[in-house]
DSSP file (Angstrom, degrees, kcal/mol; ACC not computed):
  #  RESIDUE AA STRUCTURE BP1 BP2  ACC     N-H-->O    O-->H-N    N-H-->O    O-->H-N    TCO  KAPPA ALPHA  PHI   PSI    X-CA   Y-CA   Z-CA
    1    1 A X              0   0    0      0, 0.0     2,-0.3     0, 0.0     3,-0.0   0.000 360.0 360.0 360.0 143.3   -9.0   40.9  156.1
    2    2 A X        -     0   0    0      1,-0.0     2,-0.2     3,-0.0     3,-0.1  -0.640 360.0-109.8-105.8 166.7   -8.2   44.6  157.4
    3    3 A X        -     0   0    0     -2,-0.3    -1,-0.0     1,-0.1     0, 0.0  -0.600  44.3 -78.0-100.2 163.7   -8.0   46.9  154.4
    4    4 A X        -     0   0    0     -2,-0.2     2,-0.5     1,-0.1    -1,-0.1  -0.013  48.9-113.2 -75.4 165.0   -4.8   48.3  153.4
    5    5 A X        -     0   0    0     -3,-0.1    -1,-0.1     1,-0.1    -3,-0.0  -0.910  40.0-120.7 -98.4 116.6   -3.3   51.6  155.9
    6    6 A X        -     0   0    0     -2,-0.5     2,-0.4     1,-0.1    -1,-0.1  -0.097  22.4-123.7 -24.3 117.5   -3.4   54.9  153.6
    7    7 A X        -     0   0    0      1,-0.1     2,-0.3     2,-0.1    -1,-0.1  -0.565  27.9 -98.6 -93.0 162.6   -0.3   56.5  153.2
    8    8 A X    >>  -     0   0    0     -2,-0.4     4,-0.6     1,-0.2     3,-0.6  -0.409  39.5-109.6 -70.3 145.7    0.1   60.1  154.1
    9    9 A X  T 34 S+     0   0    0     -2,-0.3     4,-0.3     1,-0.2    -1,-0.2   0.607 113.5  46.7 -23.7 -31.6   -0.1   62.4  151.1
   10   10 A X  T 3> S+     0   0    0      2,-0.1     4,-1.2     1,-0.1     3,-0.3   0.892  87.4  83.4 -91.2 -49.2    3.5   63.2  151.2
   11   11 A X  H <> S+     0   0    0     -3,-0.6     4,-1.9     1,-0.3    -2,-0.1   0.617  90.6  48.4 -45.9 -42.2    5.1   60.0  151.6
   12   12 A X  H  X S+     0   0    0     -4,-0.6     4,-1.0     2,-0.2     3,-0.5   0.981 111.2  44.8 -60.7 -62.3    5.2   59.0  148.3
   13   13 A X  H  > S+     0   0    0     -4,-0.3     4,-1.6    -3,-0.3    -2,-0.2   0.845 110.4  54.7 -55.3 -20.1    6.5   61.9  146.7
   14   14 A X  H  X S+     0   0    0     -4,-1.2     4,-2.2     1,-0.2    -1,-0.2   0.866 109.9  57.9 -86.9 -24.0    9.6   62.4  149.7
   15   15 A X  H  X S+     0   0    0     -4,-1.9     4,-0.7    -3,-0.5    -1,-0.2   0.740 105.1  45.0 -75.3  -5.4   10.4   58.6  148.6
   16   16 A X  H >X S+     0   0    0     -4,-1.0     4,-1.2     2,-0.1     3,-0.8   0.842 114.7  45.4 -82.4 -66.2   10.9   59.5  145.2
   17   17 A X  H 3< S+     0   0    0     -4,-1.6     4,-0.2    -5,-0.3    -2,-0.2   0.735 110.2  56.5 -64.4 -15.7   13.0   62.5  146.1
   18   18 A X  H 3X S+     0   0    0     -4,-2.2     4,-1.0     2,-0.2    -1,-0.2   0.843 110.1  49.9 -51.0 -41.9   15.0   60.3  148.7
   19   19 A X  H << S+     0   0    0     -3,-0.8     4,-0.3    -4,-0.7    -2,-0.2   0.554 103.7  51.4 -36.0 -47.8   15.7   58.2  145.8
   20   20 A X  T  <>S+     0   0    0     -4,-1.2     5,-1.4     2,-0.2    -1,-0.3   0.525 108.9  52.0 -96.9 -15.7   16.8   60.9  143.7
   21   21 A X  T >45S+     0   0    0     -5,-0.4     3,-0.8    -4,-0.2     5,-0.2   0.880  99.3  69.8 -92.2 -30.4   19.4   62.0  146.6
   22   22 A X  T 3<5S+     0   0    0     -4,-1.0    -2,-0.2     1,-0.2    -1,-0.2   0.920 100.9  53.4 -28.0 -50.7   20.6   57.8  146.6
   23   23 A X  T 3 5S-     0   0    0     -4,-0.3    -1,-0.2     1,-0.1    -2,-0.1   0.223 127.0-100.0-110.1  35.0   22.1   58.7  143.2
   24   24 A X  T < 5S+     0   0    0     -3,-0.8     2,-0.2    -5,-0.1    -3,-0.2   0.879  84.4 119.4  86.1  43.6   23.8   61.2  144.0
   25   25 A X     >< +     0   0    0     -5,-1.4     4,-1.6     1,-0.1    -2,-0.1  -0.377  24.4 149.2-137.5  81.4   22.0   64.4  143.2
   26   26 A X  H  > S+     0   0    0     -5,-0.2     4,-1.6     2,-0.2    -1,-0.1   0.921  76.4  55.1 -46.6 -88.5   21.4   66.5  146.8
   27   27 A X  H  4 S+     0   0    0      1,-0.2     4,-0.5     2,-0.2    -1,-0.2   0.795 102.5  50.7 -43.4 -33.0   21.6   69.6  145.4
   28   28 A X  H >> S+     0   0    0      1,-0.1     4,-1.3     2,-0.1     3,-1.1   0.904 114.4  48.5 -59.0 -64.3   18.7   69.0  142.7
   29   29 A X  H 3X S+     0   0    0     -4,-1.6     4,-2.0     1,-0.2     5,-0.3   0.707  90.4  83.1 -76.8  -0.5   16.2   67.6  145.7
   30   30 A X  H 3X S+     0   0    0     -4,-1.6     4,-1.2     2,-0.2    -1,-0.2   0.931  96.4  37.5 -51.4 -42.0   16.8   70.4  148.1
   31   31 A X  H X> S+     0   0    0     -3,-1.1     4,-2.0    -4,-0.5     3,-0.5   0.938 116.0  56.5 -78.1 -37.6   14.4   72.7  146.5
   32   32 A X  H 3X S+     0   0    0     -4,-1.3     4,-2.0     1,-0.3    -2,-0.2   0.818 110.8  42.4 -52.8 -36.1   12.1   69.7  146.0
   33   33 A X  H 3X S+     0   0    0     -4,-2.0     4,-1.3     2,-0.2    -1,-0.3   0.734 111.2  55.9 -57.7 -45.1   12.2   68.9  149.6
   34   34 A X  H << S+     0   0    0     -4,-1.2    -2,-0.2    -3,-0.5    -1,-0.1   0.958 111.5  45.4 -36.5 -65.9   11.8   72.6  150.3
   35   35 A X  H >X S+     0   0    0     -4,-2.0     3,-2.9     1,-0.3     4,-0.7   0.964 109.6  51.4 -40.7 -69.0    8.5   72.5  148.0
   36   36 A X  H 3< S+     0   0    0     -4,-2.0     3,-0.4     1,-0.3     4,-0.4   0.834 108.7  55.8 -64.5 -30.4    7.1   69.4  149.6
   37   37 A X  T 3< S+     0   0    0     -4,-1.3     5,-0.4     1,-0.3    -1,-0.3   0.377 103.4  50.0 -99.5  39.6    7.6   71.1  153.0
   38   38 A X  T <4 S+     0   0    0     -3,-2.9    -1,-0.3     3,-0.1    -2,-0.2   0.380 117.7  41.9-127.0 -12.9    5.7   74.3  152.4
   39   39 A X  S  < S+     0   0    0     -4,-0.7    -2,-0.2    -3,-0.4    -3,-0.1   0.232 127.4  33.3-101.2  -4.8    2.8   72.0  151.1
   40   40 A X  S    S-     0   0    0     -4,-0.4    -1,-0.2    -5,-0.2     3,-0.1  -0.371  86.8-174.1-135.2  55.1    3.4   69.3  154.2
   41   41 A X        +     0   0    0     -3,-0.2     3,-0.1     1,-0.2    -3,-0.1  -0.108  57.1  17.9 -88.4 163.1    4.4   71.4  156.8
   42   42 A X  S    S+     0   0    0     -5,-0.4     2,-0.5     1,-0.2    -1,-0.2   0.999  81.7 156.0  62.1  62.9    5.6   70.2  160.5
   43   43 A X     >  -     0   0    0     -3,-0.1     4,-4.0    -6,-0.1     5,-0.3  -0.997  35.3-156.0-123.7 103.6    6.2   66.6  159.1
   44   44 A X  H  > S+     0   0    0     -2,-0.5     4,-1.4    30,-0.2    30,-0.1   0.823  90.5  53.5 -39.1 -54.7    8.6   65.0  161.1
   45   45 A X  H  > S+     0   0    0      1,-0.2     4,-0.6     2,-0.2    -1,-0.2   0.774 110.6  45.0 -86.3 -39.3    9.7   62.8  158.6
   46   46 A X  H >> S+     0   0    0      2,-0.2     4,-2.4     3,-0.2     3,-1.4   0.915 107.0  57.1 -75.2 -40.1   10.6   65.6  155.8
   47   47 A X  H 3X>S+     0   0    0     -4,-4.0     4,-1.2     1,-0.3     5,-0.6   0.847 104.4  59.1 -63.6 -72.2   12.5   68.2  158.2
   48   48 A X  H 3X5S+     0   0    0     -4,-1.4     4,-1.0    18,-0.4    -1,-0.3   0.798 108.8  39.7 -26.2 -26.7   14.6   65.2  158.7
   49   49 A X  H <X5S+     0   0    0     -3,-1.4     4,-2.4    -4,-0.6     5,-0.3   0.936 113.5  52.2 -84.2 -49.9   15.5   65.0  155.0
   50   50 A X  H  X5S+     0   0    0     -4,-2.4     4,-3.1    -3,-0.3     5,-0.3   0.945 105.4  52.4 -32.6 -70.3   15.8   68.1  154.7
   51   51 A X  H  X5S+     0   0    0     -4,-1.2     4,-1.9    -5,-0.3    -1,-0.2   0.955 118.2  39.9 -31.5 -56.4   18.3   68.1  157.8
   52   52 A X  H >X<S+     0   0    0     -4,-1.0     4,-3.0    -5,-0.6     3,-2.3   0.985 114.7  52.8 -76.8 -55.5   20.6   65.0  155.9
   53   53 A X  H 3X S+     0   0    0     -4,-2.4     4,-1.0     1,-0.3    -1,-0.3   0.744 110.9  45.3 -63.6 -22.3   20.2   66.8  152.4
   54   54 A X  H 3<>S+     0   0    0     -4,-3.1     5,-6.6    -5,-0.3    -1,-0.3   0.773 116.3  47.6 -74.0 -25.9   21.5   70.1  154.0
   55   55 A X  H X<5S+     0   0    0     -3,-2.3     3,-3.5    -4,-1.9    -2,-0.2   0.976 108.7  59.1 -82.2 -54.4   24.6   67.8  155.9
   56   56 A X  H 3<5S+     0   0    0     -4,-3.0    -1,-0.2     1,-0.3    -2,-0.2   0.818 111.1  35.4 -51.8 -31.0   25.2   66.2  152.5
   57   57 A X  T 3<5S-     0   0    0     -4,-1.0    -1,-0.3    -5,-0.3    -2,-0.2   0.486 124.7-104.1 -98.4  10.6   26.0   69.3  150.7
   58   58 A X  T < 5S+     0   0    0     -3,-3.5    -3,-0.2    -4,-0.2    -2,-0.1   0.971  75.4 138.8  60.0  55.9   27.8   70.7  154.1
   59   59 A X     >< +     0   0    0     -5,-6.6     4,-2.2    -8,-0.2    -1,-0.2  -0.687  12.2 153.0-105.0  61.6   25.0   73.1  155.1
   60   60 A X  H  > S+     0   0    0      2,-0.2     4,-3.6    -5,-0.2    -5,-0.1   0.937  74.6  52.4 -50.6 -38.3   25.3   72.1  158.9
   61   61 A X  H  > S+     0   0    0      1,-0.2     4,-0.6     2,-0.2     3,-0.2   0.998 116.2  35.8 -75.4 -44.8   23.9   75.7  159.7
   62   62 A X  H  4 S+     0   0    0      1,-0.1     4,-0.3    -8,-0.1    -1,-0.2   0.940 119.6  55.0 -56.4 -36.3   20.8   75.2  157.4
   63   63 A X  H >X S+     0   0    0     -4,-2.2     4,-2.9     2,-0.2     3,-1.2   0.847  95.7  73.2 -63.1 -39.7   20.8   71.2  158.6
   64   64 A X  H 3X S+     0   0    0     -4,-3.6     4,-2.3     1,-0.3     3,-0.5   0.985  95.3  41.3 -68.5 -65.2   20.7   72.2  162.3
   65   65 A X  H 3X S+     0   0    0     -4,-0.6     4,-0.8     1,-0.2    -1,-0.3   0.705 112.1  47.2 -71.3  20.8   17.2   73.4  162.6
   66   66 A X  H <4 S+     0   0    0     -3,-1.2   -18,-0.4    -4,-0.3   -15,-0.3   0.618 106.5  57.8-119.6   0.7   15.3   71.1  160.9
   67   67 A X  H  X S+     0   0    0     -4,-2.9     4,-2.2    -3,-0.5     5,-0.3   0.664 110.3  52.1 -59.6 -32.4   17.0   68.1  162.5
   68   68 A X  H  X S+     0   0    0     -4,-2.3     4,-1.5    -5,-0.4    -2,-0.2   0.897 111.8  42.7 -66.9 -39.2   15.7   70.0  165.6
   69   69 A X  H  < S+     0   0    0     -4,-0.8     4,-0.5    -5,-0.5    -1,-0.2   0.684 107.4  58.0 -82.8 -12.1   12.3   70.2  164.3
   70   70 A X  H >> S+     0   0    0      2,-0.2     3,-2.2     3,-0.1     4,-1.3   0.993 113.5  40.9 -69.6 -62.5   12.3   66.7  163.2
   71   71 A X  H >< S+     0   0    0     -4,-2.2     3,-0.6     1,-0.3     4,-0.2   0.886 114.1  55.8 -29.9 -65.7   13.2   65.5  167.0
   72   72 A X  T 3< S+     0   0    0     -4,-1.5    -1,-0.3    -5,-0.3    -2,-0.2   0.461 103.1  44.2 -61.0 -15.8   11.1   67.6  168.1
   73   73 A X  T <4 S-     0   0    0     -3,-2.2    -1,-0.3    -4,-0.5    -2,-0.2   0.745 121.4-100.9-108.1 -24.5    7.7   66.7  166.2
   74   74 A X    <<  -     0   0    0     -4,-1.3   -30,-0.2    -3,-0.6    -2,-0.1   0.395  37.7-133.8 115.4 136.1    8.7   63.1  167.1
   75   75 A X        -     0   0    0      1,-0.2     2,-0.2    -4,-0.2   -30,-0.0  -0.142  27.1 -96.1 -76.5 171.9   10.3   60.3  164.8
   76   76 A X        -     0   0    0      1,-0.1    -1,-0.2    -2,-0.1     4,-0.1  -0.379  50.8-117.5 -54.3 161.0    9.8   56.3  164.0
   77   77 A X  S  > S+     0   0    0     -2,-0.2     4,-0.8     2,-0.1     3,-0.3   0.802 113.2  57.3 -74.4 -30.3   12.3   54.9  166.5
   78   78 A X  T  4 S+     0   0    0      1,-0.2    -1,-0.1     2,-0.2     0, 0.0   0.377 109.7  32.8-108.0  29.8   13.8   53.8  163.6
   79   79 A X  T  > S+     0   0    0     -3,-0.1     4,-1.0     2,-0.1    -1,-0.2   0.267 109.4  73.8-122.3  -8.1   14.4   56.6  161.8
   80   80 A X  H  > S+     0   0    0     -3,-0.3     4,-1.9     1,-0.2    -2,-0.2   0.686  90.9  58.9 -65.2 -31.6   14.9   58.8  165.4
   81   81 A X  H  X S+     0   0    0     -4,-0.8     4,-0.7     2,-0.2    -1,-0.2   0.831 104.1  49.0 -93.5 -24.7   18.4   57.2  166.1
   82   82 A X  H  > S+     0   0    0      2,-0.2     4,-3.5     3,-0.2     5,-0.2   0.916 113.4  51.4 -75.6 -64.1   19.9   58.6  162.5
   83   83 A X  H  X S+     0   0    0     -4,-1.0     4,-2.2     1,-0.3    -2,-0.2   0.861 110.0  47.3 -51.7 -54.1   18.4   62.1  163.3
   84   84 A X  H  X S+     0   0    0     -4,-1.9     4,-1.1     2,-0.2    -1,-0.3   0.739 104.7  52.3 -45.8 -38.0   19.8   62.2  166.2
   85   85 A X  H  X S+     0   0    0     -4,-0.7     4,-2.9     2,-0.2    -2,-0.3   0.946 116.0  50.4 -73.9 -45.9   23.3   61.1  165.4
   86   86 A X  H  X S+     0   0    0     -4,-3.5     4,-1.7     2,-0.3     5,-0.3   0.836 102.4  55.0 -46.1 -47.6   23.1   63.9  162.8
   87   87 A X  H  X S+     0   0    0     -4,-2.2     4,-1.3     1,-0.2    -1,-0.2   0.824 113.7  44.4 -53.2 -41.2   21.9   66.4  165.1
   88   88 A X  H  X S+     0   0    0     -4,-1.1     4,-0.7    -3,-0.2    -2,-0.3   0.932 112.6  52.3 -70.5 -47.8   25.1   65.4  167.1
   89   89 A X  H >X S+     0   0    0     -4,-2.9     3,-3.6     1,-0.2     4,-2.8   0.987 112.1  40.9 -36.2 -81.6   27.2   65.4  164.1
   90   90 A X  H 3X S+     0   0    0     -4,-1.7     4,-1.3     2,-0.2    -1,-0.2   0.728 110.4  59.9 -47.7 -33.7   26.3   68.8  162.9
   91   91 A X  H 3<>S+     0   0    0     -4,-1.3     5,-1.5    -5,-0.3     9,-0.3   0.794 109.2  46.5 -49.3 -37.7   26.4   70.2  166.7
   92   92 A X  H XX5S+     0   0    0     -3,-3.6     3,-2.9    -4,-0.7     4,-0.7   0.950 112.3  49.5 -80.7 -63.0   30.1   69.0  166.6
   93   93 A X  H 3<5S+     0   0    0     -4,-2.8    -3,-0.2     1,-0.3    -2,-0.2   0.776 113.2  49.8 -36.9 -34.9   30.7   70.8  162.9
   94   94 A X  T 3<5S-     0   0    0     -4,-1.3    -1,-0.3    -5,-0.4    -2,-0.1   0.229 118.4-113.2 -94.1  16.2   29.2   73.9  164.3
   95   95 A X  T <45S+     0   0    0     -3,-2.9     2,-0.4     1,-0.2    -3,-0.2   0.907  77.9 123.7  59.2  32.8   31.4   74.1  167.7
   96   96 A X    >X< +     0   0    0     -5,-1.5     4,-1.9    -4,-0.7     3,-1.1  -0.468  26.6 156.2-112.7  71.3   28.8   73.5  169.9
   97   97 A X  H >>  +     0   0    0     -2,-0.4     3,-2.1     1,-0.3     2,-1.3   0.966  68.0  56.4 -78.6 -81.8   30.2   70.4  171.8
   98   98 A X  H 34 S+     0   0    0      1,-0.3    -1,-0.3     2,-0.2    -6,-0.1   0.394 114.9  37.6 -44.7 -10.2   28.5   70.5  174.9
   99   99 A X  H <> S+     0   0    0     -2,-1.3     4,-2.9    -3,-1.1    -1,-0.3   0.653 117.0  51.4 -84.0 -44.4   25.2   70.5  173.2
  100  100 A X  H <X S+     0   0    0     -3,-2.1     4,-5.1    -4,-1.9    -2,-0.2   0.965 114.7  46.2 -50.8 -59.3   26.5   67.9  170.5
  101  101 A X  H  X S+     0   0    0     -4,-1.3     4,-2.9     1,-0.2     5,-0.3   0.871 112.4  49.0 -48.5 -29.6   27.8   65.7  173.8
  102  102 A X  H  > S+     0   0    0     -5,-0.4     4,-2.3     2,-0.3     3,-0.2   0.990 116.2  44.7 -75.1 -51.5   24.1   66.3  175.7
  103  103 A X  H  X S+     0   0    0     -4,-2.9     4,-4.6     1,-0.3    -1,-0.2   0.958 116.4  49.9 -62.0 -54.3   22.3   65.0  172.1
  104  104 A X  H  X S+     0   0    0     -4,-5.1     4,-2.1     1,-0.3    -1,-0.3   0.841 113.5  44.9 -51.7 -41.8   25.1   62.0  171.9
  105  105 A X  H  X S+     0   0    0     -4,-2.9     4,-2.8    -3,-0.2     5,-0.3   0.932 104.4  54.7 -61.7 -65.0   24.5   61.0  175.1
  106  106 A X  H  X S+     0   0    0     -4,-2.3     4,-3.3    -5,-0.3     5,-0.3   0.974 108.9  54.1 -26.4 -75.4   20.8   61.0  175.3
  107  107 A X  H >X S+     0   0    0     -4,-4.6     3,-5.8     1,-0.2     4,-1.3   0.862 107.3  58.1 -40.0 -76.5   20.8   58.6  172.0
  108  108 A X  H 3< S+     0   0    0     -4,-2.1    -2,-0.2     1,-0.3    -1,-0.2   0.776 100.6  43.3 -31.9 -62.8   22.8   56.7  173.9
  109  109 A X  H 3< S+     0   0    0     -4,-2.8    -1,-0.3     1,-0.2     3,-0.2   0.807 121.7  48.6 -50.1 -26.2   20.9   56.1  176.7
  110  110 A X  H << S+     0   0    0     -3,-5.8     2,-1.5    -4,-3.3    -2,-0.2   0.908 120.0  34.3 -79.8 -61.5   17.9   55.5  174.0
  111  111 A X    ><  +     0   0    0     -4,-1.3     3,-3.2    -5,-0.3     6,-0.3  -0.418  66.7 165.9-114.5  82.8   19.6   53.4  171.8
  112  112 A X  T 3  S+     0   0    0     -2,-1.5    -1,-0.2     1,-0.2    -3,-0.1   0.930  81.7  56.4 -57.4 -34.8   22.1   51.1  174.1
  113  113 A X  T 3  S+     0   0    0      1,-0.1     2,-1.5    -5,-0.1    -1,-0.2   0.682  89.8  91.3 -78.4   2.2   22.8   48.5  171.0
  114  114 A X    X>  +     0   0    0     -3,-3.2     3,-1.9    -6,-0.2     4,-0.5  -0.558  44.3 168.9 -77.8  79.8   23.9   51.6  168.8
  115  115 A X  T 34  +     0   0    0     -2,-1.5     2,-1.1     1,-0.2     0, 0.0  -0.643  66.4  88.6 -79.3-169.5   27.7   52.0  169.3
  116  116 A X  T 3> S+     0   0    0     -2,-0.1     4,-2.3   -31,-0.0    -1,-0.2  -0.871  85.4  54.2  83.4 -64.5   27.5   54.5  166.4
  117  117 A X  H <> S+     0   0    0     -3,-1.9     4,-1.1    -2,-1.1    -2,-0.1   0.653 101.3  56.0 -68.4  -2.4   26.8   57.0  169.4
  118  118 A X  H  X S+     0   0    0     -4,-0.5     4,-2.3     2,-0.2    -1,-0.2   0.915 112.2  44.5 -83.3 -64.7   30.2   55.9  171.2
  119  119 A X  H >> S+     0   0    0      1,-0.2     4,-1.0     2,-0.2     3,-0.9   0.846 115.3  50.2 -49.2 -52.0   32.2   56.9  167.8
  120  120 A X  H >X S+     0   0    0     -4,-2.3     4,-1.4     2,-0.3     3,-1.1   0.920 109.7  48.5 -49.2 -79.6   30.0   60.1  167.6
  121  121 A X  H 3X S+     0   0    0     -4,-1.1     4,-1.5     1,-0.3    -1,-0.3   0.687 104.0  59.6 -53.5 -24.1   30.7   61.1  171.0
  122  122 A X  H <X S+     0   0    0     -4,-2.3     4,-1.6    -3,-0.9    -2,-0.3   0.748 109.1  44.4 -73.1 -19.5   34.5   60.6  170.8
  123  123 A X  H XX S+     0   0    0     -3,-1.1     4,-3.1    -4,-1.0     3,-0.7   1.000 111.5  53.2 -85.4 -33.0   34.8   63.0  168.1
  124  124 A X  H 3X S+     0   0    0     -4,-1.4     4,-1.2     1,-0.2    -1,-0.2   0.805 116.1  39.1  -5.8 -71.6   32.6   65.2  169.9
  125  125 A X  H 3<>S+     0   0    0     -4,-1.5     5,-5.2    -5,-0.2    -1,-0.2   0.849 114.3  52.4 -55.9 -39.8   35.0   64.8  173.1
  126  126 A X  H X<5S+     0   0    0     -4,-1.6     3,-1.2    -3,-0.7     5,-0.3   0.884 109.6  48.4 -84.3 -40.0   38.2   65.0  171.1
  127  127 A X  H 3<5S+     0   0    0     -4,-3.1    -1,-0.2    -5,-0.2    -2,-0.2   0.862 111.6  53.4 -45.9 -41.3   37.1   68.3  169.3
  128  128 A X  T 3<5S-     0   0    0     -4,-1.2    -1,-0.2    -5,-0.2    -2,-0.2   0.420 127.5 -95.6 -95.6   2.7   36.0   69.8  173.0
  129  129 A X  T < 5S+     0   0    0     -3,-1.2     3,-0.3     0, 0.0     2,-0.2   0.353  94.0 109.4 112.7  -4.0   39.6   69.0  174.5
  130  130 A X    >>< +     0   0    0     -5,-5.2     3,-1.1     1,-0.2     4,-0.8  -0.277  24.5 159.1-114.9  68.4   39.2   65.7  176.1
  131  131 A X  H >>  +     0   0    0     -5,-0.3     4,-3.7    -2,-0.2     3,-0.6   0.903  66.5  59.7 -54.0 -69.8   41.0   63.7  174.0
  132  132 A X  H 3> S+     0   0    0      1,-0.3     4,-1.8    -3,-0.3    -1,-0.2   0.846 108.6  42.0  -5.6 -66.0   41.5   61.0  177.0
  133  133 A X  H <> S+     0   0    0     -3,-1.1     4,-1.7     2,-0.2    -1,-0.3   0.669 110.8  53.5 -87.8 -14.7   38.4   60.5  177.4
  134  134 A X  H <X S+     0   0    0     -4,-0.8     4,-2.1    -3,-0.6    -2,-0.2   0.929 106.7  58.8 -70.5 -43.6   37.6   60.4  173.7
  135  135 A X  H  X S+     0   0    0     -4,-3.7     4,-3.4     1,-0.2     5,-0.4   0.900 106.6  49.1 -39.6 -71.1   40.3   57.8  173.5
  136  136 A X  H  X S+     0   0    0     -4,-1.8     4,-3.3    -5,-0.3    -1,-0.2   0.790 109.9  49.3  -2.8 -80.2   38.4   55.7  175.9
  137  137 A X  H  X S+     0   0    0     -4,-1.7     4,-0.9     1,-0.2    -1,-0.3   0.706 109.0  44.4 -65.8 -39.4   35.8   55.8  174.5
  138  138 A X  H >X S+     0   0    0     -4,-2.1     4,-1.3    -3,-0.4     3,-0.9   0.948 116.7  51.2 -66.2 -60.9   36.6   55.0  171.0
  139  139 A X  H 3X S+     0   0    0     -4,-3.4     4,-3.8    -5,-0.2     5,-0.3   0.968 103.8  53.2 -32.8 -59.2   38.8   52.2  172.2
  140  140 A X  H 3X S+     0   0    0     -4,-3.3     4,-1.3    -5,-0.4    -1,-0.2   0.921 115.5  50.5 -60.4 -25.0   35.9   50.4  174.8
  141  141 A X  H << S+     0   0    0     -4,-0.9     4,-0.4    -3,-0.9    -1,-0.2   0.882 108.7  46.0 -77.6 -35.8   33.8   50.6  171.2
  142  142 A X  H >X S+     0   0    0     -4,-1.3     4,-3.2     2,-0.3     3,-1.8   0.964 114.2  49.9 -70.7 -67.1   36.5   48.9  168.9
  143  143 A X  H 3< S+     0   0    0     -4,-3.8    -1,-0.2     1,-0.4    -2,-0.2   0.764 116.0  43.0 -69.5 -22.6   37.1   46.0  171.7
  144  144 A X  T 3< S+     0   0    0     -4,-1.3    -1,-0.4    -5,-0.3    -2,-0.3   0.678 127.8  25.4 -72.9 -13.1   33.2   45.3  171.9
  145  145 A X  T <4 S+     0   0    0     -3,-1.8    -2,-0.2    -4,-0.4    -3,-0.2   0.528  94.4  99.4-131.5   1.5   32.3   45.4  168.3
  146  146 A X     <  -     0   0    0     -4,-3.2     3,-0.0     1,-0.1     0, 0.0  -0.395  40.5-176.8 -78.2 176.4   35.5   44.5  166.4
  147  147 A X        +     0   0    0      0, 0.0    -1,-0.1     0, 0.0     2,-0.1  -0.018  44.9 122.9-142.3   1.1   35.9   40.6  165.1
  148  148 A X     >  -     0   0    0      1,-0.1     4,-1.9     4,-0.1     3,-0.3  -0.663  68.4-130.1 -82.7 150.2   39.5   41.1  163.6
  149  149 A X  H  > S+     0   0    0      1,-0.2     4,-2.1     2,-0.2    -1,-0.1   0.484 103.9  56.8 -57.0 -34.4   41.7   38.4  165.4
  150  150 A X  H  > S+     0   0    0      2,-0.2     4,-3.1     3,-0.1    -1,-0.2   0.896 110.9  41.0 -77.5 -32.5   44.4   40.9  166.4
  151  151 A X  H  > S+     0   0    0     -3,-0.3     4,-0.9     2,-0.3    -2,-0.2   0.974 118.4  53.5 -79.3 -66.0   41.8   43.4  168.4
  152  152 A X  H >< S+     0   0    0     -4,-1.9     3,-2.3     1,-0.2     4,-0.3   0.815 112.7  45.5 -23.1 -77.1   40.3   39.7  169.7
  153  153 A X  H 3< S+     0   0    0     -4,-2.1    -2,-0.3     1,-0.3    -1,-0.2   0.795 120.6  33.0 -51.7 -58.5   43.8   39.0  170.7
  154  154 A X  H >X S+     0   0    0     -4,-3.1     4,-3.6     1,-0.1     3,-0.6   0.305  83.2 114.3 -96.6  36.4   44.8   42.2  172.4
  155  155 A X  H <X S+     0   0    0     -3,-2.3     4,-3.3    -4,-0.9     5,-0.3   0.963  81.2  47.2 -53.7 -63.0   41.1   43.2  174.0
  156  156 A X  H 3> S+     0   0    0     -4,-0.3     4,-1.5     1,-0.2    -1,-0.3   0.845 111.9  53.6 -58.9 -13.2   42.1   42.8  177.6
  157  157 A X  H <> S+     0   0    0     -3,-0.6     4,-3.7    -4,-0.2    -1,-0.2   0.943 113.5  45.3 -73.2 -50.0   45.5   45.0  176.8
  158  158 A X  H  X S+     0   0    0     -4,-3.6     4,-1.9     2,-0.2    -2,-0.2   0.812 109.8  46.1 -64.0 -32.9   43.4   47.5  175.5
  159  159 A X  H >X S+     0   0    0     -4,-3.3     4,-2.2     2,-0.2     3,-0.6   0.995 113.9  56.1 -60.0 -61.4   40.4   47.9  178.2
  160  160 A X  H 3X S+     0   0    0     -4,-1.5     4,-1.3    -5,-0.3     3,-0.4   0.836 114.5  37.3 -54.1 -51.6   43.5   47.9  180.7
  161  161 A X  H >< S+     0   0    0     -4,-3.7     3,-0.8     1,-0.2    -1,-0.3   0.904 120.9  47.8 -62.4 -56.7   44.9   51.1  178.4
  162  162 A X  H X< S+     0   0    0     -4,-1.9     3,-1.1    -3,-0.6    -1,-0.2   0.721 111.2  46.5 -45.2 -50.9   41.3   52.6  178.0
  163  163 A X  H 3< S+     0   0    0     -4,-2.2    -1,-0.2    -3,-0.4    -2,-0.2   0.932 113.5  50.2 -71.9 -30.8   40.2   52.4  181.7
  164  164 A X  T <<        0   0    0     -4,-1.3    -1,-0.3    -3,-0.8    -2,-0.2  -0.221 360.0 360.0 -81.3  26.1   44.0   54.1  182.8
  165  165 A X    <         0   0    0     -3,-1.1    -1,-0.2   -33,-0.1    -2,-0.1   0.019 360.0 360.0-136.4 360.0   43.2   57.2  179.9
């Protein structure tokens, strides 16, 4: 029997304080998250909370670098594809589309079963002037992932519109 894997030092205490941001109180765990990364520092997994508790209270300019160090010190994959769409988010909030687009894209290319990053990247587009192409793109997402019976019904009308945009 292999004996149980040790959690890091931190991990317990940032699930508590994730917790505490679940019920709505983001502004209360900021400094606690602050705390815990002056005691943890260059922890992937905390600049990344940090990053979403700064977007929840719509501190995109505080959010953006420590989604950047989160990337940057390396994720789970499955906590990498969130961070990233945030990074993209907050890229668009802050008028930096062409950086926002580079991030969106990239996920994409990581995480092909994420249409998340299709939506992402139309606002992304539609903000930077290409409305067309955002269109597109938001459309080609709708007609793969929708189930409603009318979208069902008009898919091939809609690619045809989408491909012509």
């Amino acid at each position: 029997m292999d004996a149980p894997t040790e959690l890091p030092p931190w991990k317990e205490e940032l699930d508590a304080i994730v917790g505490a941001r679940a019920h709505g109180q983001a502004a209360a765990i900021l400094p606690r998250l602050q705390q815990l990364d002056a005691r943890h520092p260059n922890v992937a997994e905390i600049n990344y909370q940090l990053a979403w508790t700064c977007d929840v209270l719509g501190r995109e300019a505080a959010a953006l670098p420590y989604y950047e160090k989160a990337v940057a010190l390396g994720l789970p994959r499955n906590v990498l594809a969130g961070a990233l769409l945030g990074l993209g988010s907050t890229l668009r909030h802050l008028a930096q589309f062409e950086r926002s687009a580079s991030v969106l894209r990239s996920a994409q290319l990581q995480f092909p079963e994420n249409r998340e990053f299709d939506v992402f990247l139309a606002l992304t587009l539609h903000a930077e002037g290409k409305s067309g192409e955002a269109l597109r793109l938001a459309l080609e997402a709708l007609c793969d992932t929708s189930e409603d019976p009318g979208i069902r019904a008009y898919q091939r009308a809609l690619r045809h519109a989408a491909s012509r945009l």
